[in-house]
TIKOL-758568 format. One line per 5 residues: their letters; for each residue x, y, z of C-alpha. Coordinates in steps of 0.2 Angstrom, whole numbers, m for minus. Layout:
N
a) X Y Z  ...
//
This chain:
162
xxxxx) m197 39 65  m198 32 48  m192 17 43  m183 12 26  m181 m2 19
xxxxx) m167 m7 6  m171 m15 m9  m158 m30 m11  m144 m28 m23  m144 m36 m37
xxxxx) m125 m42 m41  m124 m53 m57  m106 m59 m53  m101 m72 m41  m90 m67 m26
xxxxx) m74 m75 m30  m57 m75 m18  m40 m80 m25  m35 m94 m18  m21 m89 m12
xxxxx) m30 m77 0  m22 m87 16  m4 m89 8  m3 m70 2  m8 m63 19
xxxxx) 5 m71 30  19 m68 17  16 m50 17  16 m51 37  32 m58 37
xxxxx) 37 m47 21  33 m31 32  44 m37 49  59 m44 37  59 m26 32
xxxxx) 56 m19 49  42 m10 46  33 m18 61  41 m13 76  28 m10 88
xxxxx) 15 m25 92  1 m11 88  6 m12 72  6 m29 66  m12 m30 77
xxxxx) m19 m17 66  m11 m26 50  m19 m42 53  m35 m35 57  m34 m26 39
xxxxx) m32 m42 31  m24 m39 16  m20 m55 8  m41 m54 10  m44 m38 3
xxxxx) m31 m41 m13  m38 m58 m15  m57 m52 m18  m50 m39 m29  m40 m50 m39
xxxxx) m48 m67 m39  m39 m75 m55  m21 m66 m51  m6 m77 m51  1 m79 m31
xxxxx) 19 m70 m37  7 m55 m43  m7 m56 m28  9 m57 m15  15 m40 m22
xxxxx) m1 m31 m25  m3 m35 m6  13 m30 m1  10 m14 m12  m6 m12 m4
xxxxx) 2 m15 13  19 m3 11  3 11 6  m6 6 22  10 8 35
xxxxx) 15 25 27  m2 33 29  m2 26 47  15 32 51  10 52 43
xxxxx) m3 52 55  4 43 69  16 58 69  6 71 67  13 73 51
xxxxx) m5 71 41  m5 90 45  9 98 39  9 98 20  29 100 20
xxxxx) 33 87 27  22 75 20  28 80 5  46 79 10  42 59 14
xxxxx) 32 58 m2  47 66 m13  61 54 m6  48 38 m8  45 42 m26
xxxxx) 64 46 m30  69 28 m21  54 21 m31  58 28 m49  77 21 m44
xxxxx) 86 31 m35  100 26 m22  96 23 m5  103 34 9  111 29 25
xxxxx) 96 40 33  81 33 26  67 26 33  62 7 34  49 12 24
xxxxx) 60 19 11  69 7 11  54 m8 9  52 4 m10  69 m4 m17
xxxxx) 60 m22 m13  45 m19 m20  54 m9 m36  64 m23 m40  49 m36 m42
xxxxx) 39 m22 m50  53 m21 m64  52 m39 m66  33 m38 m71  34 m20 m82
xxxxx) 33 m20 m99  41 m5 m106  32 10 m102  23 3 m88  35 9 m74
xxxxx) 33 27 m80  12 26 m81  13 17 m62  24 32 m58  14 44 m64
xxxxx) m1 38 m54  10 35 m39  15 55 m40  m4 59 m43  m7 49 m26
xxxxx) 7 57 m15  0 73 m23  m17 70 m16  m11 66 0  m1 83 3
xxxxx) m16 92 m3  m26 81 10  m12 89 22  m19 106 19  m33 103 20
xx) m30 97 37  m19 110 44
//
């Protein structure tokens, strides 16, 4: 069998982490069960194993903690509602992905929430309140747009699976 050998990466930038690495992940822990998106154990196992006060931190080394916090909690919301498509069995079945997706993006873009939606859902009103705070005009309809392009890919990922 032949061996390789890797040449070592060059990387010219340093590895920075926020700072508020530590901070950030617990906050969006507690974010996530204050909005009962946690309600099996299993779950908030697998969400501290992702880390993502971490990840966010090393992607956003010079980001304020209000900004890092809900980036993470962003990050985490996208996390939890892929897990819960393919808990389900959702994953495969592009209609109904696409029912989830259409009702997130609705509540997201400001729409009113219903007594029947999700925790999930509801966690968007949370996270669209803080984002507002931040946008500049025109921001929130770019964000949006990627937001639709993602939910997009993810039905089309649905599919592909079925």
């Amino acid at each position: 069998m032949e061996r390789w050998e890797l040449p070592e990466l060059y990387c010219p930038f340093p590895s920075l982490v926020n700072r508020h690495a530590d901070v950030v992940g617990r906050s969006t822990l507690e974010w996530a069960g204050r909005h009962g998106l946690l309600t099996e154990p299993n779950q908030r196992y697998r969400l501290e194993a992702v880390r993502v006060g971490w990840l966010i931190a090393r992607t956003n080394p010079t980001t304020s903690l209000e900004a890092l916090q809900l980036l993470a909690d962003w990050c985490t919301w996208l996390f939890l509602q892929d897990d819960q498509c393919d808990e389900r069995g959702i994953g495969k079945d592009p209609d109904a992905v696409a029912a989830i997706h259409s009702r997130s993006y609705e509540v997201l873009a400001g729409a009113s929430l219903r007594r029947d939606d999700r925790p999930l859902t509801r966690a968007l009103v949370d996270l669209r309140e803080r984002l507002m705070v931040r946008a500049r005009p025109g921001w929130m309809e770019r964000f949006l747009n990627a937001v639709a392009g993602s939910f997009n890919a993810s039905i089309w990922e649905a599919g592909n699976r079925a």
